[in-house]
C-alpha positions as CSV (number, residue, x, y, z in Angstrom):
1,X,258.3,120.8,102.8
2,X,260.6,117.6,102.0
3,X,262.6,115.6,104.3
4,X,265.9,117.1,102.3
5,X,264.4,121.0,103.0
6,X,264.6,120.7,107.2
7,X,267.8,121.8,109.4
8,X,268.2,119.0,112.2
9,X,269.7,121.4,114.2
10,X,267.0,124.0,113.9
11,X,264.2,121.2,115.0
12,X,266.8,120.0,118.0
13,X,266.9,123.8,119.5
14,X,262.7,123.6,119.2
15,X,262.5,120.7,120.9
16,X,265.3,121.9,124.0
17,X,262.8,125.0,124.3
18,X,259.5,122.4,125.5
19,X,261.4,122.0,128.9
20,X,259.6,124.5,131.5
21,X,256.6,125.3,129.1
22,X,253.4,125.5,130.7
23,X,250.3,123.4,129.1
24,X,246.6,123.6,129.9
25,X,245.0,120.3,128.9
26,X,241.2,120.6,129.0
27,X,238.8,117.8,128.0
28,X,237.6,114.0,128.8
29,X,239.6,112.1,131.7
30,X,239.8,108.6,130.9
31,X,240.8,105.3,132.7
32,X,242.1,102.6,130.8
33,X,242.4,99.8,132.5
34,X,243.9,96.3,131.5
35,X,243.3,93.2,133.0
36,X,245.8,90.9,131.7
37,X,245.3,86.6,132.6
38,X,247.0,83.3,131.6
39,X,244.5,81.0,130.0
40,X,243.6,78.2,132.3
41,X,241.4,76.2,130.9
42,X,237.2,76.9,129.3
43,X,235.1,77.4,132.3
44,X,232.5,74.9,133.6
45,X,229.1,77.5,133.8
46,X,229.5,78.3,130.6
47,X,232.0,77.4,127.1
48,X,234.0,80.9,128.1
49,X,238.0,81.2,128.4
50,X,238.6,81.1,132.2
51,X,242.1,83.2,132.7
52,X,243.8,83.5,136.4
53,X,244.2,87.4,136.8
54,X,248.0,88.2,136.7
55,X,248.6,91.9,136.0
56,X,246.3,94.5,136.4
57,X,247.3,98.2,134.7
58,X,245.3,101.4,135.1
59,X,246.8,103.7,132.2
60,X,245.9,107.7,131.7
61,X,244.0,107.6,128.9
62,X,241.2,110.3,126.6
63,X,242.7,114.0,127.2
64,X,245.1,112.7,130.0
65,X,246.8,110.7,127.2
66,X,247.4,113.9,125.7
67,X,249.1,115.4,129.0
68,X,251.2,112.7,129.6
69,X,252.9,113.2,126.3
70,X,253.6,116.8,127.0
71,X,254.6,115.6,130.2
72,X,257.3,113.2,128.5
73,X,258.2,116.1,126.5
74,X,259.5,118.2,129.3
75,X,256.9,120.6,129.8
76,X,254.7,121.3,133.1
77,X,251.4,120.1,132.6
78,X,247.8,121.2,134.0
79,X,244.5,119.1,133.6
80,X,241.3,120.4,134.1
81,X,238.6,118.1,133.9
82,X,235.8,115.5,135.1
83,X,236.9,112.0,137.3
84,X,233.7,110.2,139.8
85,X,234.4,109.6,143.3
86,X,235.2,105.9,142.6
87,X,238.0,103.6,142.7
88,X,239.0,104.5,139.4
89,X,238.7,108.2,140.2
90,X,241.2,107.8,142.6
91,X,243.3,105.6,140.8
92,X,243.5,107.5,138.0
93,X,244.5,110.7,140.2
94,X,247.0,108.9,141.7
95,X,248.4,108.0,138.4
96,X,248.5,111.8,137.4
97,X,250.0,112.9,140.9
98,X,252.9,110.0,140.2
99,X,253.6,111.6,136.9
100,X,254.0,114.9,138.3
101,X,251.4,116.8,136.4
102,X,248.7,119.2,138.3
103,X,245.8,118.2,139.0
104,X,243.9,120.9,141.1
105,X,241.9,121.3,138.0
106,X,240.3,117.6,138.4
107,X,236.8,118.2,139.6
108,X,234.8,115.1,141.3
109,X,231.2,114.2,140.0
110,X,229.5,112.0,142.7
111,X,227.2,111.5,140.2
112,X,229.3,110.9,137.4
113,X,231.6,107.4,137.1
114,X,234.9,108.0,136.2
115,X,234.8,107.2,132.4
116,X,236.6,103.7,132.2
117,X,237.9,101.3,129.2
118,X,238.2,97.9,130.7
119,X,240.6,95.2,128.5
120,X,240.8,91.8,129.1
121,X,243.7,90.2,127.5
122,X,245.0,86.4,127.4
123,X,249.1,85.8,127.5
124,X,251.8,86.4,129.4
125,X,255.1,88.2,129.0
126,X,256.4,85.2,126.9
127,X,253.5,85.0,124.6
128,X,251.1,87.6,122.0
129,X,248.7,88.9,124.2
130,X,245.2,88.2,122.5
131,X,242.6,91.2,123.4
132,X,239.6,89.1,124.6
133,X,236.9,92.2,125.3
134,X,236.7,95.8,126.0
135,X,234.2,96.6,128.8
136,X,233.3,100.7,128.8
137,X,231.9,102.4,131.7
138,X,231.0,105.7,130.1
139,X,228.6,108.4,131.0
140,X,228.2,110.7,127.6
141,X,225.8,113.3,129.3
142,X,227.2,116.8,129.9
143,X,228.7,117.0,133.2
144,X,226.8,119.2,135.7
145,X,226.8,122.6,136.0
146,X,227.8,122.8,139.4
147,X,231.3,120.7,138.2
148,X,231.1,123.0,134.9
149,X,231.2,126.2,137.1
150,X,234.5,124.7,139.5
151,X,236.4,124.1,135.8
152,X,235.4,127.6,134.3
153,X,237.0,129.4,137.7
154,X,239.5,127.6,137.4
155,X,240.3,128.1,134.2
156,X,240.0,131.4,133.9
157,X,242.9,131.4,137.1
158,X,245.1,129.5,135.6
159,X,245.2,130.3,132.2
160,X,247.3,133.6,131.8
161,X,250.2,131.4,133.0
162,X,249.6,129.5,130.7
163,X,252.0,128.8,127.3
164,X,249.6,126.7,125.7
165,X,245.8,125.0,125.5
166,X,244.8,121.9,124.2
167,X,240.6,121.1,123.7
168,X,240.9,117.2,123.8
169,X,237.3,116.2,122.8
170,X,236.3,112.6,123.0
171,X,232.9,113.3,123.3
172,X,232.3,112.4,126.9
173,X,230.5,115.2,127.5
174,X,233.1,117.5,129.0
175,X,233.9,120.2,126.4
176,X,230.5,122.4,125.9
177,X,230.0,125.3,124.5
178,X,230.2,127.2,127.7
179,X,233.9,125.6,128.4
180,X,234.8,126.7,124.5
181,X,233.3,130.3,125.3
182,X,235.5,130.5,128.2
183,X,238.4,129.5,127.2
184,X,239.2,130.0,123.7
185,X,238.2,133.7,123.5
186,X,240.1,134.6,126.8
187,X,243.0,132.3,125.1
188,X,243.3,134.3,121.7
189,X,243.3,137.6,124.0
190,X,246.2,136.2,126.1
191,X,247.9,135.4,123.1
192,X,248.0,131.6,123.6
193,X,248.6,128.9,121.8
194,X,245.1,127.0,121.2
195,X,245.0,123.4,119.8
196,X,242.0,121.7,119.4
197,X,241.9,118.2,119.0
198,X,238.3,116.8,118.7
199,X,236.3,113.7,117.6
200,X,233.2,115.5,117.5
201,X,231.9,118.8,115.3
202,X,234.8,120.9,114.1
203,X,233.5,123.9,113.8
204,X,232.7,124.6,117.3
205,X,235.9,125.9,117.6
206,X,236.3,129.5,116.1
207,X,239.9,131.3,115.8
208,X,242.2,128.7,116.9
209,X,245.6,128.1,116.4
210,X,245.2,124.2,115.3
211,X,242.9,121.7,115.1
212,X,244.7,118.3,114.6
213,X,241.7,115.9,113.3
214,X,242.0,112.6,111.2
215,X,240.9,112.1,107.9
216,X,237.6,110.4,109.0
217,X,237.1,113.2,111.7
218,X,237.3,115.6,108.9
219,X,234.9,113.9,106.6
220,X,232.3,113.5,109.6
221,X,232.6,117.3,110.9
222,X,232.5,118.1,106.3
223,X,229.7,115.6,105.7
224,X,231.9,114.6,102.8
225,X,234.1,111.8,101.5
226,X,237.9,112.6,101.0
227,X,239.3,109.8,97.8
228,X,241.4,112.5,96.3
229,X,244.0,114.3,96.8
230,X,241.8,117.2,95.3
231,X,238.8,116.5,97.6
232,X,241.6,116.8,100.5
233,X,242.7,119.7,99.6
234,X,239.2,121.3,99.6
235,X,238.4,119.8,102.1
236,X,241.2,121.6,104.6
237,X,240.7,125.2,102.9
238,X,237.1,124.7,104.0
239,X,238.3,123.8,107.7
240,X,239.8,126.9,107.9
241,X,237.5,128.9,106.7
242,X,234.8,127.7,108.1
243,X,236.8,127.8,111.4
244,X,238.8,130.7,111.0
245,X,241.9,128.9,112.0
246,X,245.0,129.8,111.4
247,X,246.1,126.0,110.6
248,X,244.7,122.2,110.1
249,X,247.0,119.1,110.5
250,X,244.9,116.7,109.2
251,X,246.7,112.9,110.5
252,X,246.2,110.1,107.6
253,X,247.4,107.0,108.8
254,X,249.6,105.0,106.4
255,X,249.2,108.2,104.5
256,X,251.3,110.5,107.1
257,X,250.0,113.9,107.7
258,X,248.6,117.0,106.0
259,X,249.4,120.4,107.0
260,X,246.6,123.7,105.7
261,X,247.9,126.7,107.2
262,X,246.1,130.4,106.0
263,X,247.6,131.9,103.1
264,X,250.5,128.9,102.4
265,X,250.1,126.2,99.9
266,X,249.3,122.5,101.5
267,X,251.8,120.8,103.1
268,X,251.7,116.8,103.0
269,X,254.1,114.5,105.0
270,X,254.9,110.6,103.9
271,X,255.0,108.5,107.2
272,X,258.6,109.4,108.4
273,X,261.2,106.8,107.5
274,X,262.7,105.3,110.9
275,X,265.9,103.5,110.1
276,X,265.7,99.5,111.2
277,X,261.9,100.3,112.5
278,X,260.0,97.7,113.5
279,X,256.1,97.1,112.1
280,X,253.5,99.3,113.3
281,X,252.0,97.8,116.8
282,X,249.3,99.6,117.8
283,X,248.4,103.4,116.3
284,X,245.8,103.7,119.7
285,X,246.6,107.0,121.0
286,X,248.9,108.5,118.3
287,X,246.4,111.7,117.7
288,X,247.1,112.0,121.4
289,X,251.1,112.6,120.8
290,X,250.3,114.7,116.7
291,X,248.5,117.1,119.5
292,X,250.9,117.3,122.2
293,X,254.0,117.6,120.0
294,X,252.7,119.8,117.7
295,X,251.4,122.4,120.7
296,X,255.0,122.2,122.3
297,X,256.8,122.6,119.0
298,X,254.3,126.1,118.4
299,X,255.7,127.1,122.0
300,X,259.0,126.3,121.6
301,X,258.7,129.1,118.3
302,X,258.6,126.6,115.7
303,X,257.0,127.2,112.0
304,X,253.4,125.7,111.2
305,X,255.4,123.9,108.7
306,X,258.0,122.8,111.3
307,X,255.6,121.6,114.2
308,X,254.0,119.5,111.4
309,X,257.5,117.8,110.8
310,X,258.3,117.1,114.4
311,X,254.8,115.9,115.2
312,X,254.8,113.5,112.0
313,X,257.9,112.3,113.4
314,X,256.7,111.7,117.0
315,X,253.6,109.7,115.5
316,X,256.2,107.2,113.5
317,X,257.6,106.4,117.0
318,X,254.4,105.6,118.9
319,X,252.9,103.1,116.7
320,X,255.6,101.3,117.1
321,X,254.5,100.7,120.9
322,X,251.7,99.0,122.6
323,X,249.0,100.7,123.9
324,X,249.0,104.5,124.3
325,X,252.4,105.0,124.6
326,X,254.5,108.7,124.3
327,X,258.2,110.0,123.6
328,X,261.0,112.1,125.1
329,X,262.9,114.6,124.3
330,X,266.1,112.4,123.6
331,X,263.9,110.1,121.6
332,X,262.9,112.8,119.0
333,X,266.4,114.0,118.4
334,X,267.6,110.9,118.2
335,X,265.7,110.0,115.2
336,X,265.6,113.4,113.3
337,X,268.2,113.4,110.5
């Protein structure tokens, strides 16, 4: 697929047909939290910047970033996962509730902290804000079986209605194999569409529609090095064989996108050209929208080939924006040609 061989008007209908879809987003709940000063002056205990606190952000962030995109997007949105019973906890359902997306599916650990990535940054609104530290508060054991029993009911309730799954795995201990044996077989029964999107072991994930890795993800789940475009091509045909999926969207960076679908040649996307677009600001979070637009484009009946194209195109947006950022409908068709 080229830029030239795509209908704009085909792509606009596929993205008019995310609004009202129904999404399941299972995986690791994450806080990100930013603490944002204005440099005083260097602190008398000890030769440290001293800033005077004057924003303080709590952003949706591991598989909630994902459901906020596909809650940009249009669609109705479901989370099922892990939070502590902490202030974070209950900021971070808060946030979700403001947003509008479900969240019966959010299961308190007393035991568990809500999994938190604290920033510090220096500047103000008329400055570049300099990142001073990241603080994380993360608990990497499996969550309890107790809270693993709550998510697998509900699950299993929720899912028929469902359009859609996405398996966001950033290895916080929330998708285990019990979770995957739930959900995915019940899934491919139902005739849903299952994206995985993980930064652990690949092949966990048997008979899904997608997994949307990045290249290092690949080579970590392979145990090989990609340089070529040779070794990238094996290396997707082994994805899906190993994982009997019916597709891999392996995301590249500056390098775009790669598409390995069963029984169709490789598909490999440039970065997509934005007219008068500014530098790349911050790629944090762009797997996040590859996965969310590509699941939505699936449901809205778009081609393997074409969900690749629009998802390509939502990640040339966000990096453009700071922080984990997302897109809208409008945004998308504004920018296809």
């Amino acid at each position: 697929m080229t830029i030239q061989s795509v209908d704009p008007s085909r792509l606009k209908s596929i993205i008019a047909a995310f609004q009202g879809k129904r999404v399941l987003v299972i995986g690791d709940m994450v806080v990100d939290e930013y603490l944002i000063g204005r440099p005083a002056r260097i602190a008398r205990e000890a030769p440290v910047l001293l800033l005077e606190l004057e924003e303080e952000l709590t952003i949706l962030g591991g598989a909630a970033n994902v459901a906020v995109n596909v809650n940009s997007l249009g669609a109705d949105v479901y989370l099922a996962g892990v939070i502590g019973d902490d202030v974070h906890g209950r900021r971070f359902r808060s946030a979700v509730r403001e947003l509008g997306i479900h969240d019966e599916g959010l299961v308190h650990d007393g035991d568990r902290p809500t999994s938190t990535k604290t920033r510090v940054m220096a500047g103000s609104t008329q400055v570049v804000r300099q990142h001073i530290v990241r603080v994380d508060r993360v608990d990497k054991s499996g969550i309890g079986e107790d809270c693993r029993d709550k998510l697998c009911e509900y699950i299993k309730a929720v899912l028929p209605e469902m359009d859609a799954i996405v398996l966001s795995d950033y290895e916080i201990g929330m998708i285990s194999p019990k979770i995957i044996e739930t959900c995915v077989p019940l899934a491919r029964e139902l005739k849903k569409v299952i994206v995985a999107d993980s930064h652990g072991s690949l092949d966990r994930f048997q008979g899904v529609t997608a997994l949307t890795p990045n290249q290092p993800e690949v080579e970590l789940s392979l145990g090989e090095t990609i340089e070529t475009s040779e070794d990238l091509d094996r290396a997707g045909q082994r994805l899906l064989d190993e994982c009997n999926a019916q597709s891999v969207l392996v995301t590249r960076g500056s390098e775009g996108m790669s598409l390995f679908e069963a029984n169709h040649p490789p598909v490999h996307l440039p970065v997509y050209p934005l007219e008068a677009a500014s530098n790349v600001v911050d790629p944090n979070g762009a797997g996040d929208t590859v996965a969310a637009t590509f699941t939505l484009s699936l449901t809205g009946g778009a081609s393997k080939a074409e969900a690749a194209y629009l998802a390509n195109v939502a990640a040339a947006l966000v990096v453009r924006r700071l922080g984990c950022a997302s897109n809208t409908p409008e945004e998308l068709v504004r920018v296809i040609r």
